[in-house]
Structures are given as C-alpha cells and as structure tokens.
C-alpha positions as CSV (number, residue, x, y, z in Angstrom):
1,X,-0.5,-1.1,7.0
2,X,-1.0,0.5,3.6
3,X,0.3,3.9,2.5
4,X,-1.6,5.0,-0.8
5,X,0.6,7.6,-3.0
6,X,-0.6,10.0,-5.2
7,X,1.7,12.1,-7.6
8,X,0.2,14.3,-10.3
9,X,-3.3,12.9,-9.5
10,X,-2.2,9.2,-10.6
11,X,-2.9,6.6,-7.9
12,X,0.6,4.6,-7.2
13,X,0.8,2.0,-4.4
14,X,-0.7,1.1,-2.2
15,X,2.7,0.4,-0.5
16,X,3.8,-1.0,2.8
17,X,5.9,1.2,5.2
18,X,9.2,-0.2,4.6
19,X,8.4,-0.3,0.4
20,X,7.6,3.3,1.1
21,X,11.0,3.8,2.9
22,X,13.1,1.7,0.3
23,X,11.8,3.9,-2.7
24,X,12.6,7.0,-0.8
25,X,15.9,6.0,-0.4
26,X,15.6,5.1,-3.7
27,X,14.0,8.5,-5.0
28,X,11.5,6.5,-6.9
29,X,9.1,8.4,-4.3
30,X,9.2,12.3,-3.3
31,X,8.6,13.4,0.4
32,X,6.4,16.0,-1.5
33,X,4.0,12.7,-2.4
34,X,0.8,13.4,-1.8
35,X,-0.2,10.0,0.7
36,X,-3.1,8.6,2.6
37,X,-3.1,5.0,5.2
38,X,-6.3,4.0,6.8
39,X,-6.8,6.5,9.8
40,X,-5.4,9.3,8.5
41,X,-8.1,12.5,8.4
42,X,-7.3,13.2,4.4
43,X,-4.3,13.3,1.5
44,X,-1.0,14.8,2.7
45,X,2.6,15.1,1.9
46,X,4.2,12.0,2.3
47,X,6.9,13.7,4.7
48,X,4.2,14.2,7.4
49,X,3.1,10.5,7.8
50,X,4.4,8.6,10.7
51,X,7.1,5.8,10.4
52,X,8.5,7.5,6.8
53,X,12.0,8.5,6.2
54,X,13.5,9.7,3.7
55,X,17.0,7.3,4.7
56,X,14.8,4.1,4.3
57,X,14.8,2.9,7.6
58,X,11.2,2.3,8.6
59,X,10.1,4.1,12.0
60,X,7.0,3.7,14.5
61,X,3.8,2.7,11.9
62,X,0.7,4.9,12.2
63,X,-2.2,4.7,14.0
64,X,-4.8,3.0,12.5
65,X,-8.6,3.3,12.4
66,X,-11.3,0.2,12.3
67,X,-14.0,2.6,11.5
68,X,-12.2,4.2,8.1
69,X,-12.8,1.2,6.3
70,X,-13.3,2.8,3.0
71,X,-10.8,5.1,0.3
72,X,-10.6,8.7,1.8
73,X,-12.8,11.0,0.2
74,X,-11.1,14.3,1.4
75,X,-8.9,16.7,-1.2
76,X,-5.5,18.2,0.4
77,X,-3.6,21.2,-1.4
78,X,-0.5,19.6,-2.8
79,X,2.7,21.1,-2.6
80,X,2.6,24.2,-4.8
81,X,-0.9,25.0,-4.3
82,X,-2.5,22.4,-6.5
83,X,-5.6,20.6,-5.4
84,X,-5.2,16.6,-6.0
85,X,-8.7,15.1,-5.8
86,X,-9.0,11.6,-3.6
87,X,-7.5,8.5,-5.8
88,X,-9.8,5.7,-5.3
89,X,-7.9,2.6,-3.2
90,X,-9.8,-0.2,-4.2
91,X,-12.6,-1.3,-6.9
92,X,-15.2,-3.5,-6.6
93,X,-14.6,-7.5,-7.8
94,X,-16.8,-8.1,-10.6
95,X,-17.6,-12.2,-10.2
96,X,-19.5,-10.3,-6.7
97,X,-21.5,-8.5,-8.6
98,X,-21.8,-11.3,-11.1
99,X,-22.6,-13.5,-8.3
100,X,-25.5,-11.5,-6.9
101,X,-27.2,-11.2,-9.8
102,X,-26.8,-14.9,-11.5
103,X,-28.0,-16.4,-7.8
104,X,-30.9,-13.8,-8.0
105,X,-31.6,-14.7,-11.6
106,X,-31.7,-18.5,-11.1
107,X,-33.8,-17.9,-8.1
108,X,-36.7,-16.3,-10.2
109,X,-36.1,-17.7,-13.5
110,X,-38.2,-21.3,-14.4
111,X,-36.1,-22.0,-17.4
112,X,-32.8,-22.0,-16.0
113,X,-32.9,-21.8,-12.1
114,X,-30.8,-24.3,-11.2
115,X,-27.9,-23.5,-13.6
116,X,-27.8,-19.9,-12.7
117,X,-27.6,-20.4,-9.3
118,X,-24.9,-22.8,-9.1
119,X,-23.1,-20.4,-11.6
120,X,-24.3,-17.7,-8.8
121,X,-22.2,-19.9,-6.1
122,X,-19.3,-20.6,-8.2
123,X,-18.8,-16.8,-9.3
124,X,-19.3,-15.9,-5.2
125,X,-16.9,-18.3,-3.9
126,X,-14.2,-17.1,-6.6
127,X,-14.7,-13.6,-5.3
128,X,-14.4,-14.5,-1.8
129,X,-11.1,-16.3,-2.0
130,X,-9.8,-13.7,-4.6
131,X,-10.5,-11.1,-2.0
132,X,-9.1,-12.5,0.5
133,X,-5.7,-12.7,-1.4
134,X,-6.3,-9.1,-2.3
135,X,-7.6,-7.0,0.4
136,X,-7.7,-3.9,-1.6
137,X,-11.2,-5.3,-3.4
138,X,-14.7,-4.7,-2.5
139,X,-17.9,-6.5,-2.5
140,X,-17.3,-8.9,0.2
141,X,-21.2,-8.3,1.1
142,X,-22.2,-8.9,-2.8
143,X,-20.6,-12.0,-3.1
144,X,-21.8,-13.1,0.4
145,X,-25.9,-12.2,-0.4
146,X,-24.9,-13.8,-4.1
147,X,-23.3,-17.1,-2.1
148,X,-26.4,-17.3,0.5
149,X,-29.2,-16.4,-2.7
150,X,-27.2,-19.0,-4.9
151,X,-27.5,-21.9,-2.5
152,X,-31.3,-21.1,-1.6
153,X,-31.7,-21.0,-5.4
154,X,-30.2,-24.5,-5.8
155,X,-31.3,-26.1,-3.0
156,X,-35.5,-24.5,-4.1
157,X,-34.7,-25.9,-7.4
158,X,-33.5,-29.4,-6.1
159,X,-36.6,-29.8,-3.7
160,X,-39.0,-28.6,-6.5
161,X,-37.3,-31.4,-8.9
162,X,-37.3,-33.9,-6.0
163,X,-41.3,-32.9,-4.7
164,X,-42.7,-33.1,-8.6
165,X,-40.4,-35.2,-9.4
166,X,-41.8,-37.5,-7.4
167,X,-45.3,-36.7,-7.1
168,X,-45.3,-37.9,-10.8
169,X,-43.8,-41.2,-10.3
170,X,-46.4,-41.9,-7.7
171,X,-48.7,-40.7,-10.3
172,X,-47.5,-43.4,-13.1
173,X,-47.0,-45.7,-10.3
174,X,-50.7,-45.3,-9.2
175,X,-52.2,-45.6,-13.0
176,X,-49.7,-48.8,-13.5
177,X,-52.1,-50.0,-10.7
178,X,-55.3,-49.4,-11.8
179,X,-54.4,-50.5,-15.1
C-alpha cells in the first residue's frame, strides 16, 4: 500500500506504511501531513489514516479500493484552514505515447512503415517492463494499442514485401521464359 504526502502543496512520497512510520518517528514527516492511499474518499491529515503512528511502529494497513485506480481528485482543508489542491500520483510514460503513435505512423506511412513500426514495438515493450518496475506510471493501455498497432504494422509491411516481392520475381522469371 501507498501513502501519498502532501506538505505546502508539494507532492512527497508515495511512501509505504512503515517508511511513513519511520519518518514520523524520525520527524521528517508531520501528523498535520496532508495524505491520501488508494481507497481513501480524499486528502487528509496524515494522523487520521489507519496503520500510522507517530512512534514508528506500523499498525493494521488500510482498506483498499480496486475501483480507485487513479490520483484522488478531491481538495481537503489542511490544517489551518488552507486548501491544498490534489497532487497528481503518477504521470504518464512517454515511450507509451511514443509507441502509439510511431506503430500508427508506420502503419499508414509507405516510405517508412516498417521501420516505424518496429520502433512502435520496441518503444511499447520498454514502457511495459518500465511500468511494471514502477507502478506509479500510466499508459499501460497506450503502450498495449502501440504494441498490438506495431506488430500489425510490421507484420502488413512484411506480407506486402513478401506478396510483391514475389509477384515480381514470377514476373522476371516468366519474361526469362519467353525470352
């Protein structure tokens, strides 16, 4: 579980529970931390989430949601009276959007078609496996449509080579013939 920390407005974290814990022992953090973990209804003082002490031993973890999937988009009054707005968690991975649009390039360009779209692959496998070594990115779904657009792109582009490819070798083979 994830615990995102706001102070001032500035994003910090996103921490795990017992990080959270060790820099409140620490008083690198403030209970007075504006915080929000997937499943929670909005920002809050970091004193009111479950599992967080300010002694550094780590309690029960909280709840969590499967349908908050994204950053929370809900403002909390922080302590004071101040209005932090939501941090964003998480950005989206560039080489996905890179990915999407070199495999939809070399799908519809003539010139260049098969380059783009195994540079379309190559940029949507990269931002698979670095998403899956850092959760906190988006544009899984890019760099899936850019993976499944890039190999459809190739593979056209290989069949179009291989079809006229060969259709003009019969071609020279037939007036070698009737030469």
């Amino acid at each position: 579980m994830q615990i995102h920390i706001a102070r001032d407005g500035k994003p910090m974290g996103p921490f795990s529970l017992e990080e959270v814990n060790r820099q409140l022992a620490a008083g690198t953090l403030s209970l007075s931390d504006q915080a929000w973990y997937e499943g929670a209804a909005g920002w809050a003082p970091l004193s009111t989430v479950p599992g967080v002490s300010g002694s550094g031993t780590t309690g029960s973890p909280p709840p969590s949601a499967a349908t908050t999937p994204s950053a929370p988009t809900v403002t909390a009054p922080a302590v004071g009276g101040a209005v932090i707005a939501a941090v964003p968690t998480s950005q989206t991975e560039p080489l996905a959007i890179w990915s999407l649009i070199l495999s939809l390039v070399g799908l519809l360009a003539f010139c260049c078609g098969p380059v783009l779209g195994i540079a379309g692959l190559v940029c949507g496998h990269l931002a698979l496996s670095k998403m899956k070594t850092r959760p906190e990115l988006e544009g899984r779904g890019l760099a899936i449509a850019g993976v499944i657009i890039g190999y459809f792109a190739a593979f056209s582009w290989l069949l179009y080579i291989i079809f006229f490819g060969g259709l003009a070798m019969l071609q020279g083979i037939a007036e070698g013939v009737s030469n």
